[in-house]
C-alpha positions in Angstrom: -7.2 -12.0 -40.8 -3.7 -11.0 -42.3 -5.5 -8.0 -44.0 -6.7 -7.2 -40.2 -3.3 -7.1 -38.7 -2.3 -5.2 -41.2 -4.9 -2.4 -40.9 -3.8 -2.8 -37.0 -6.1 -0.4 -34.1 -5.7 2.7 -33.0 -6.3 3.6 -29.4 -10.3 3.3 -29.5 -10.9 0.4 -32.3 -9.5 -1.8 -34.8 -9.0 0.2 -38.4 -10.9 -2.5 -40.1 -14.0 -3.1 -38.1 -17.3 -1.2 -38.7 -20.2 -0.8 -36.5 -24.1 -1.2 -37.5 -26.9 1.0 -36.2 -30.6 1.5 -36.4 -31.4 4.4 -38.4 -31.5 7.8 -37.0 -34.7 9.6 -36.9 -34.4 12.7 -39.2 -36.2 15.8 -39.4 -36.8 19.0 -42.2 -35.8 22.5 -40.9 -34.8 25.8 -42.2 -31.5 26.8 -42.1 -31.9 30.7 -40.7 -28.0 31.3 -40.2 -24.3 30.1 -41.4 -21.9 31.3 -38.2 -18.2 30.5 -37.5 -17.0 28.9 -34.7 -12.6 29.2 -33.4 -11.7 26.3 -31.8 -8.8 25.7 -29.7 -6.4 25.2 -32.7 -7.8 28.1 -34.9 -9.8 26.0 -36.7 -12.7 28.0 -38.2 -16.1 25.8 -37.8 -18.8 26.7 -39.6 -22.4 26.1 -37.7 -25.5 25.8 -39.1 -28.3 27.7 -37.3 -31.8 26.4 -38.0 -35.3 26.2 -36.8 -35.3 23.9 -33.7 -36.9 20.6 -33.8 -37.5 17.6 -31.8 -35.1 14.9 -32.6 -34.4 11.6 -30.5 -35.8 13.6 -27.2 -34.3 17.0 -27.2 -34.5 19.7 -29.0 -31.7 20.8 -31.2 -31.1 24.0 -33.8 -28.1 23.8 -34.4 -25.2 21.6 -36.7 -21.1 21.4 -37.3 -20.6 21.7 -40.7 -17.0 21.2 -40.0 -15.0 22.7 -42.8 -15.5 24.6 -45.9 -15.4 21.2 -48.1 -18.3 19.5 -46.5 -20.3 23.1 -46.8 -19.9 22.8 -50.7 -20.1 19.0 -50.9 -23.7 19.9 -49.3 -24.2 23.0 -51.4 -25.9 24.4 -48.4 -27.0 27.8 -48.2 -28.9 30.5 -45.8 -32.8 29.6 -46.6 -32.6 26.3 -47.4 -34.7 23.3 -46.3 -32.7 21.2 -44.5 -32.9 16.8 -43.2 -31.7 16.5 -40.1 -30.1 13.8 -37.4 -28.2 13.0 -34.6 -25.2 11.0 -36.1 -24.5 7.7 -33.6 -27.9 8.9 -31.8 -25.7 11.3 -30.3 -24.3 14.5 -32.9 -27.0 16.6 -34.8 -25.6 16.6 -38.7 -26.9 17.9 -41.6 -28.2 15.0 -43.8 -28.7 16.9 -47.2 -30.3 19.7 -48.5 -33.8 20.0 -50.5 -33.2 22.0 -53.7 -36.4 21.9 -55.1 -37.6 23.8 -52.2 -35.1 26.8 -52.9 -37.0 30.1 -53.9 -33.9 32.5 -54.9 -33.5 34.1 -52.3 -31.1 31.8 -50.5 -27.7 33.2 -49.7 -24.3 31.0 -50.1 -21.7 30.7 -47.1 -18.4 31.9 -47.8 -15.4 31.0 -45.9 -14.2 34.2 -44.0 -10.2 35.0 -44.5 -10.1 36.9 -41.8 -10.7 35.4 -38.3 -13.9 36.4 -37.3 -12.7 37.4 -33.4 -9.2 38.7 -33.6 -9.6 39.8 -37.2 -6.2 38.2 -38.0 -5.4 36.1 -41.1 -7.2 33.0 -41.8 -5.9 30.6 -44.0 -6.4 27.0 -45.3 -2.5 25.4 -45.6 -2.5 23.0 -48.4 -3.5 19.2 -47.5 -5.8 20.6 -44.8 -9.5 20.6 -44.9 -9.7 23.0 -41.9 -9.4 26.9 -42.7 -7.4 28.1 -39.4 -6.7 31.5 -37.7 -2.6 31.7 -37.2 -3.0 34.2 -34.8 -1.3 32.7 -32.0 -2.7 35.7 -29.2 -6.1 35.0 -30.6 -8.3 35.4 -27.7 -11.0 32.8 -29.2 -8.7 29.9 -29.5 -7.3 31.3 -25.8 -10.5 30.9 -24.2 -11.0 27.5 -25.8 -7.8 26.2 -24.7 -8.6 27.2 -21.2 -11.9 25.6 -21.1 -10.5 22.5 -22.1 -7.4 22.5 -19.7 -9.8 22.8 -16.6 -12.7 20.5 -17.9 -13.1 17.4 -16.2 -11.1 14.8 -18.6 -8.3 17.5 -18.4 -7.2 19.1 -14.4 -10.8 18.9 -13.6 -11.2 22.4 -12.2 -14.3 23.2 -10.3 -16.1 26.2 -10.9 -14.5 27.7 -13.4 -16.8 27.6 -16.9 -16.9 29.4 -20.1 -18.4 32.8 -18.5 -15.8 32.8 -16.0 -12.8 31.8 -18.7 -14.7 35.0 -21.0 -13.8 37.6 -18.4 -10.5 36.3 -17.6 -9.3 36.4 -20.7 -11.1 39.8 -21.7 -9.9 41.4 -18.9 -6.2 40.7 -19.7 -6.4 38.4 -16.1 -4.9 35.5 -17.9 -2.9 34.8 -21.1 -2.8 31.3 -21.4 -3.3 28.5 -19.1 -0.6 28.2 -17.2 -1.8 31.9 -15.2 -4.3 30.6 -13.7 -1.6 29.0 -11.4 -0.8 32.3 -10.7 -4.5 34.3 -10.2 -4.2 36.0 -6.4 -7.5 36.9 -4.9 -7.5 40.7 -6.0 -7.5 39.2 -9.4 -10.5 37.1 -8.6 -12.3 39.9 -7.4 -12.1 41.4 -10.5 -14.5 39.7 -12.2 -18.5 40.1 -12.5 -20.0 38.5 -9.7 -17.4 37.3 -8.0 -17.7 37.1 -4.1 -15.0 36.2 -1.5 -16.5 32.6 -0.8 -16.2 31.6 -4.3 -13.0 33.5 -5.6 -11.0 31.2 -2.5 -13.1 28.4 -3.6 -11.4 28.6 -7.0 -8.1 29.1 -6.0 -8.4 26.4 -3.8 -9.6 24.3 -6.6 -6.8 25.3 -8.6 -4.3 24.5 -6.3 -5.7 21.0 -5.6 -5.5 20.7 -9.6 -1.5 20.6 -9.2 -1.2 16.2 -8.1 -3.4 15.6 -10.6 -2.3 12.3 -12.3 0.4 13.2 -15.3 -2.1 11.8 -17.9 -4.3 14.5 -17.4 -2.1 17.0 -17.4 -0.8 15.9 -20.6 -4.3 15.5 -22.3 -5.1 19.2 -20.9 -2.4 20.6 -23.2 -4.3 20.3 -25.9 -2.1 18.4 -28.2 -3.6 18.0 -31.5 -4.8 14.1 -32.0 -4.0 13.4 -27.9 -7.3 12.4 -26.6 -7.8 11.2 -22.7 -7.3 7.6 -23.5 -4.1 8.8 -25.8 -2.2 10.5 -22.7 -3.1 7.1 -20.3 -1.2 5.1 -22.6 2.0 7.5 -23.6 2.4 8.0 -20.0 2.5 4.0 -19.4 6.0 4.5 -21.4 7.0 8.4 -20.6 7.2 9.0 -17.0 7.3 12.5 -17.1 6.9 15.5 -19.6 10.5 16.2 -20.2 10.8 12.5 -20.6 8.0 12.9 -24.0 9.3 16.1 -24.7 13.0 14.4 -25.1 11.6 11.5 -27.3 12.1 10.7 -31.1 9.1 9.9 -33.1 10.4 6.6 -33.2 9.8 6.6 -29.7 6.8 7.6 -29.6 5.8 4.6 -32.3 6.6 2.4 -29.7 3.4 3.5 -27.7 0.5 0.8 -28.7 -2.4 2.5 -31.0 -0.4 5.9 -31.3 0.5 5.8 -35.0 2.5 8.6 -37.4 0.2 11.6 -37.2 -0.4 11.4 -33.4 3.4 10.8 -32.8 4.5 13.7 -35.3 1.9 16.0 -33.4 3.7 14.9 -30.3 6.9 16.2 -32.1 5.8 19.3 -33.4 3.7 20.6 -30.4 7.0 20.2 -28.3 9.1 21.9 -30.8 7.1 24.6 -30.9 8.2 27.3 -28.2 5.7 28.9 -26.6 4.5 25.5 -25.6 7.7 24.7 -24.1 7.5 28.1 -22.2 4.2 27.5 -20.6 5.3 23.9 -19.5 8.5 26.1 -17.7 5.4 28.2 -16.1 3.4 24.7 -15.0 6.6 23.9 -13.3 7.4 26.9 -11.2 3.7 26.6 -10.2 4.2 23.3 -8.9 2.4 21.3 -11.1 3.3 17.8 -11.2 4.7 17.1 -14.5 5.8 13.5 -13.5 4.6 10.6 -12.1 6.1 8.6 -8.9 8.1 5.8 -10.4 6.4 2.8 -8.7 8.7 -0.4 -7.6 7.6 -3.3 -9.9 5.4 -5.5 -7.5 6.0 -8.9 -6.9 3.3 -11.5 -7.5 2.3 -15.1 -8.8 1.4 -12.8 -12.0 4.5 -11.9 -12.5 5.4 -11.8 -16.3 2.3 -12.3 -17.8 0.0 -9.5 -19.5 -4.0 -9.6 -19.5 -6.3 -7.6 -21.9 -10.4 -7.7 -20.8 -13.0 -7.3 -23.0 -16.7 -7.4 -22.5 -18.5 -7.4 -19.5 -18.1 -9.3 -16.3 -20.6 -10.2 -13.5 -18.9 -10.1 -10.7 -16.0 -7.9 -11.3 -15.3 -4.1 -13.0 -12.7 -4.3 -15.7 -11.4 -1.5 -13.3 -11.2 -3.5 -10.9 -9.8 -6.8 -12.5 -6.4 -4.8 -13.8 -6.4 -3.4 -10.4 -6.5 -6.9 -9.3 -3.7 -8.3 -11.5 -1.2 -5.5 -11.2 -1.3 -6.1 -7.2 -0.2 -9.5 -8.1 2.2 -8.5 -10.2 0.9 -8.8 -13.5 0.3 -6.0 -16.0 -3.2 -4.9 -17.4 -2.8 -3.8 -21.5 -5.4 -2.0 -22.8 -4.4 -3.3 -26.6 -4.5 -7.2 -27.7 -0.9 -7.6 -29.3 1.6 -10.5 -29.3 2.9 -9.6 -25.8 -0.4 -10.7 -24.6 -0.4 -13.8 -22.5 -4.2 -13.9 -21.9 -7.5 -12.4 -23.2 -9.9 -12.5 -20.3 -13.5 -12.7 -22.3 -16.8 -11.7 -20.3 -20.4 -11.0 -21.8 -20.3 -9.1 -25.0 -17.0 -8.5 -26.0 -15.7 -6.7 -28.3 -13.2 -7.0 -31.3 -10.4 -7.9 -29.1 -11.8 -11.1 -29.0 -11.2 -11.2 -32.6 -7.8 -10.5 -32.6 -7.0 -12.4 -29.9 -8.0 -15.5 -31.7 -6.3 -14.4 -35.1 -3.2 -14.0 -33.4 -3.6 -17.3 -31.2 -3.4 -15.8 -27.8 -4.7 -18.1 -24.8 -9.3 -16.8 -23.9 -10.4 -17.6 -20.3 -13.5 -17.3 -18.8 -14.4 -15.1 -15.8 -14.6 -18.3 -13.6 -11.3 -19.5 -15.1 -9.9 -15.9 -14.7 -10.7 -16.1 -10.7 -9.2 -19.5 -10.6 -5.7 -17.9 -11.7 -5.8 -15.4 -9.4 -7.2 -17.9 -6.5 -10.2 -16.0 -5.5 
């Protein structure tokens, strides 16, 4: 137990717990291609293409191989026999290769040191596994950024997808995110396919985008090591983006389950800029870039903090920190010392564990609706 507080949680689990699943169903294929991928940080990807096959209902013929490390711990090569799965049921991986099956003629991937899109300089910086393209213009990592900033986690944009976000950013329409606040309806109409109907559907989409809640915002920026459930909880403690943009690292550690990288990522992505400039453009759009500061309600919860875990019968988790922050109360997302009660339903997770390691009070469901007097 002391070795499990040590090790601590980050935002989705506990660092010291592991989960147990059924095997994956795997497959042999032929690897037929080694392509490279630019993501929205640079990072060069390298995919395998292979034969497709049938795995876990659907078809797949394709796999990450994320980085140029894992391609040589594999030692796989154009031509080879591959095994195949879907990693957590979910990811198709490359399981290993089959060497004895090699007849010579395979061919072996080599990272490219030049971006493959821009043609700029690619380079691996010491301590990193990923091989990235510093081109900051790079219209690959421009298009991915964009994709991501109106996906649905993110401003949850309507209508705009990766064909769209292709001709916007090949025709010079947009040069990072922040135009898109800006598009008129001659720019729309620039683009393949585009009719009047839908062009001032999208702008009106876009404009509706602006009072999205400041945890999306800040998860569309593309911060590296941010996820969606990263942003909800920085934005429990930083009201704004200035307000983060301001803060110390030290600061930033005070946020539950965001440790050193996440917080120095914080700190360099704000120090950086042209980041700072297209936050300046977000604003003069009108984009909200803070959230309402809400009076503290009063309630017969006042004071005390409840974490839920597991599943409840007649009640959403949703719904149940809904319930106790109209009474006053506050609903964590973390199990840590602050914590006055652990409400347990069917199932629960680890935070049952800790809950118990660090003492904290467990109720029921039915003793949970007793303290709220339903």
């Amino acid at each position: 137990i002391d070795i499990q507080k040590k090790l601590g949680a980050t935002s989705h689990e506990p660092r010291w717990a592991i989960a147990y699943k059924f095997p994956a169903e795997e497959k042999e294929t032929i690897v037929r291609d080694i392509i490279v991928n630019i993501g929205r940080t640079g990072a060069l990807t390298p995919v395998a293409i292979f034969d497709p096959v049938n795995l876990e209902g659907s078809t797949v013929s394709r796999a990450t191989l994320h980085n140029e490390d894992q391609v040589k711990m594999l030692d796989i090569r154009v031509g080879d026999h591959i095994i195949v799965r879907k990693a957590g049921s979910v990811i198709p991986e490359v399981v290993r290769v089959i060497p004895e099956k090699r007849t010579g003629n395979e061919k072996p991937f080599e990272m490219p040191d030049k971006c493959p899109v821009c043609g700029g300089p690619a380079v691996r910086l010491e301590g990193e596994a990923a091989t990235r393209c510093i081109n900051a213009s790079c219209p690959a990592q421009l298009k991915e950024r964009i994709i991501h900033f109106v996906s649905r986690e993110a401003m949850d944009i309507e209508s705009i997808g990766q064909k769209l976000v292709e001709q916007m950013v090949d025709k010079g329409i947009v040069k990072d995110f922040a135009d898109l606040y800006y598009l008129k309806k001659q720019d729309m109409m620039k683009l393949e396919r585009m009719g009047n109907i839908l062009a001032e559907k999208i702008l009106r989409n876009i404009q509706d985008s602006k009072t999205k809640p400041l945890a999306n915002l800040l998860f569309a920026l593309g911060i590296f090591q941010v996820g969606k459930r990263t942003a909800e909880l920085l934005v429990k403690k930083f009201k704004s983006i200035d307000e983060l943009a301001n803060a110390t690292i030290e600061d930033i550690l005070e946020v539950e389950g965001v440790g050193p990288v996440t917080a120095q990522s914080i700190k360099d992505f704000f120090s950086a800029k042209e980041n700072i400039s297209i936050i300046e453009k977000l604003k003069k759009a009108g984009v909200k870039i803070a959230e309402q500061l809400e009076e503290k309600v009063e309630g017969p919860l006042k004071g005390l903090v409840f974490v839920f875990t597991g599943t409840f019968k007649e009640v959403t988790r949703g719904d149940a920190k809904k319930i106790v922050e109209s009474l006053g109360g506050e609903a964590a997302e973390a199990v840590s010392r602050k914590v006055n009660y652990v409400v347990v339903g069917e199932d629960p997770g680890s935070k049952l564990d800790k809950a118990r390691a660090l003492g904290i009070k467990t109720i029921n469901e039915e003793e949970f609706k007793k303290l709220i007097g339903r």
